[in-house]
Structure formats: C-alpha cells, structure tokens
C-alpha angles and dihedrals in degrees: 000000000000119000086234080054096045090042083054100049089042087064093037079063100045090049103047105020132146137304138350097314098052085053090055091048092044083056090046099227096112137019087072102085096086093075096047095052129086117263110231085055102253125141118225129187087258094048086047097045104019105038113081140147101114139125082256087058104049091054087038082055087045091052108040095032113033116018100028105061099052094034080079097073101047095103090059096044075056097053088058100046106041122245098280104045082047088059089043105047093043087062102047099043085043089052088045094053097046097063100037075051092055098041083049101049088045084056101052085053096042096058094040095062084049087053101039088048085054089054099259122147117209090183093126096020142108115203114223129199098248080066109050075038095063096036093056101029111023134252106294083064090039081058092037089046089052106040085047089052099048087049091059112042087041080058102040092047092049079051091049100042087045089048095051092049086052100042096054083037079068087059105028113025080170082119131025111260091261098066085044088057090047089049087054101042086053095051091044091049093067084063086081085073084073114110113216132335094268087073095064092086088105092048089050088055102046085045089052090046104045078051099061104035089050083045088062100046094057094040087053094041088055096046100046091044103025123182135352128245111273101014120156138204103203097114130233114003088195135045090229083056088052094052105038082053094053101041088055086054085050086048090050101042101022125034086027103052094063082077090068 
C-alpha cells in the first residue's frame, strides 16, 4: 500500500470508527476535552464551569437553552387546548421532531467525514447548518440556509430580550417594560466576550438552575394554594386560544427539538 493510501484510510477510520465514542467524535461533540483539561488530571472550578465541548454539554445547552424555558408554559398551553388536543399535539410535534432531529444529525455527520477525508480539522470549530448545507447542496442553499438563520435569530432575539422585560415588569413595574428591554439587551450583549462556544458551559448551568428552581416554585405553590374558585377545565373558548396553545407546544417539541 502507498503511503497517500495508508494517510486516506487513516482519516476514513478516524471519521467513521467503531462504537459509541467514535459517533460522538464524528458528530464533534465530544473527543475534544483532553486538550481543555488540566494535565496532571486534576479538576478545577474553570475546567468544571468554563471547558466544554462534550456529549454533557450539548443535552445541559438543550435544556437550559432550548426546552425549559418554554416547558414552563406547557400548563397554560393546556389550559387553552383542552386536555386532550394538549396529549395529542405534544405526540405528534414530539414524533415530528424526533425525526427532523435524526435526518438532521445524519446529515451533520454526513457532511464532516466529506469534509475530514478532504484534510479538514474541525478542532475549534462549530459546525453550522449553511455549511453542511453548502457541502451537501451547493451555494444558492448554503445562502438560503444563512439568510434564513440571521432572520431568525435577529427576530427571535428581538422575542427573548421583549419576554424577559415582561416577565420582571410583572415583579418590579418600577420601570416601563422598555427600559427594562434596554437593561437586558445590555446584559445579553457581554456574552459576545465568550470565546467560543465551548466556554457556555457556565451559562448552561445558571439557566438549568434558574428552571428548576422556578419549576418548583410553581409545582409547590400549586400544590400549597391549589386551585382558584370557579376554575374550569372545558378548554379554548376562542379559535385564536386554540391556535396560540398549540403553536407554544410546536415551539417546544418541534422547532426546539432540532437543537437536540
């Protein structure tokens, strides 16, 4: 065998090779933690809260990032679907999003063993999905793929920064929801001193923990107080109830699940 022979098999095996861990390394979201730990072994509070990059970090970003927020919501997307619909919907959206989830994650893989049998290193790299995009489709979908990205981010940021201010309106009305938008944006915007997004890792862990601790509250608070005089149980009283219920449960199980 040629030594050019022996060099391409050599990265055909490290892209597609055996077992659990080389699947997780093909999808590079693990394999890259060596270099970030300290070498004689030991764990420090930066290596614990800063390094990131493995298989933990990818479902502690899901959570804190993606589901949780919006879990929260659930009983009141409930409340306007009716008990049933609410089932329903959260089967089929969660089916759905499994598998757009799957095709999605074949295709990341798919287009980083092109790409490693071609010499490329995706060592600090994330790999976005314009790119696989344009490795698998061409360049008008890799365009396509990014216009349709920065929309929507530009969008859902302007949606994230307008909830927040709503939501602590709601405990301090001190200042109008505005100033309260300007305070947030102001706080989100230092996140661009991160690295890399390696280093999220802190962020994934104070979002996780705000969650459950809000989930708890409410679950205790439920639980102490129950329920208010009068309530009922009959579902939407409007068709626009119906819909805006049912498109939270398509944001949680759906669009949200594609992070996965």
């Amino acid at each position: 065998m040629v030594p050019g022979e022996q060099a391409e098999d050599a990265i055909v095996a490290d892209v597609v090779p055996n077992g659990k861990d080389g699947e997780v390394r093909a999808m590079g979201i693990g394999g890259g933690d060596d270099a970030e730990q300290p070498r004689d072994g030991r764990f420090t509070m930066k290596s614990l809260l800063w390094h990131g990059g493995s298989v933990w970090d990818a479902w502690f970003s899901c959570a804190s990032n993606q589901v949780a927020q919006v879990l929260l919501t659930l009983p009141y997307s409930f409340s306007q679907l009716g008990m049933l619909s609410g089932v329903l919907l959260q089967i089929f959206y969660g089916l759905m999003g499994s598998w757009t989830a799957y095709l999605i994650s074949v295709l990341y893989v798919e287009y980083r063993a092109r790409k490693e049998r071609q010499g490329v290193s995706f060592k600090n790299h994330v790999i976005q999905w314009f790119e696989v995009l344009d490795g698998l489709l061409g360049r008008w979908w890799m365009v396509a793929g990014l216009a349709f990205n920065c929309t929507f981010l530009l969008f859902g940021t302007v949606i994230q920064l307008i909830a927040c201010a709503s939501n602590i309106y709601y405990i301090n009305d001190r200042l109008d929801k505005r100033t309260w938008t300007y305070i947030f944006g102001a706080c989100c915007a230092t996140t661009v001193f991160i690295p890399s997004f390696h280093n999220y890792r802190v962020w994934s862990f104070l979002g996780l923990g705000m969650t459950t601790y809000t989930a708890w509250y409410l679950t205790i608070a439920a639980a102490v107080h129950g329920q208010v005089d009068g309530v009922t149980h009959s579902g939407p009283t409007k068709v626009v109830l119906y819909f805006t219920g049912a498109t939270n449960i398509l944001y949680t199980f759906g669009g949200h699940a594609i992070t996965v």
